[in-house]
Structures are given as structure tokens and as C-alpha cells.
C-alpha positions in Angstrom: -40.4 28.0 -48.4 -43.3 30.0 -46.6 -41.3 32.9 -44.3 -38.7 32.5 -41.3 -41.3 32.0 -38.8 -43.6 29.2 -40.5 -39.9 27.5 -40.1 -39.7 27.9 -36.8 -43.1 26.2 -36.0 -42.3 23.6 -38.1 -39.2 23.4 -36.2 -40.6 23.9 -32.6 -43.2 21.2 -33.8 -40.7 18.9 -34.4 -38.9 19.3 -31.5 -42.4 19.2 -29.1 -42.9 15.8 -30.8 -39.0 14.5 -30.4 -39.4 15.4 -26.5 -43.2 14.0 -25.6 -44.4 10.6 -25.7 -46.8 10.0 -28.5 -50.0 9.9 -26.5 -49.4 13.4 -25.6 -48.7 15.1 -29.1 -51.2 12.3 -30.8 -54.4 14.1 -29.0 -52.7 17.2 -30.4 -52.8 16.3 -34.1 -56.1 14.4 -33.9 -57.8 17.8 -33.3 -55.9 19.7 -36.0 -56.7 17.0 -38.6 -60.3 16.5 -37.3 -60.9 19.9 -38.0 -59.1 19.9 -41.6 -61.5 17.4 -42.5 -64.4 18.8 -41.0 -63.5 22.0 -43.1 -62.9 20.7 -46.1 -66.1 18.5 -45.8 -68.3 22.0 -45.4 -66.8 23.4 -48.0 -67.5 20.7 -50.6 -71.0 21.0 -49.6 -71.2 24.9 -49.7 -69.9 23.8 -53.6 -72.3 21.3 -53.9 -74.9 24.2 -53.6 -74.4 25.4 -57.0 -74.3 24.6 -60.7 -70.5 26.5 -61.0 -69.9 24.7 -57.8 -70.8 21.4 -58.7 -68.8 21.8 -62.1 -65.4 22.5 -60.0 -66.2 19.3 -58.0 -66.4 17.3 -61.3 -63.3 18.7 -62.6 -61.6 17.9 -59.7 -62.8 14.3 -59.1 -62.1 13.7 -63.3 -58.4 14.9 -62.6 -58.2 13.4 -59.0 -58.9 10.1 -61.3 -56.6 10.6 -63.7 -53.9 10.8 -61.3 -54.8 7.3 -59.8 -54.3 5.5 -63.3 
């Protein structure tokens, strides 16, 4: 487990979402997960940018792969 108070987000998260329709919280996610993926997408293509980078993205998709077998 993280610390006490990553806990107690999770647990006033869950609690926010227990109490408020889904249309409400639903906005609230889409942001948070629209801006994981918008993160994750720059930093692939920061890797992309060099040879070392480009090796660690090959890795990756050869073990990402080998988990899907």
C-alpha cells in the first residue's frame, strides 16, 4: 500500500462516486484518463526521438507481446 492518505482518496473517491449519479463523476474520470493518455502518448514520442529511446520501445512492445500469447 502507498501511505495513509493515498487511502483516504481512494476512499473519498469511492464514496464521491457511491453518492453522485454517473453523469456527474463520468465527466470527472474522462478528464483524468484523457490526460493519462495524452501523457503517455508524448512521452512515447519524446522516446521515439532517440536510438536508446527507440530500443526501450522495442523491448517493451517484444515483452507486451509475449504477455498476449
Amino acid at each position: 500500500m502507498r501511505d495513509k492518505s493515498h487511502m483516504e482518496q481512494v476512499e473519498k473517491w469511492a464514496e464521491y462516486v457511491r453518492n453522485n449519479p454517473r453523469d456527474k463523476w463520468k465527466k470527472v474520470i474522462n478528464l483524468l484518463m484523457n490526460a493519462t493518455y495524452q501523457k503517455a502518448d508524448e512521452f512515447y514520442k519524446r522516446l521515439e526521438k532517440t536510438r536508446e529511446g527507440r530500443e526501450i520501445l522495442a523491448r517493451l512492445k517484444k515483452e507486451r507481446l509475449k504477455v498476449k500469447d
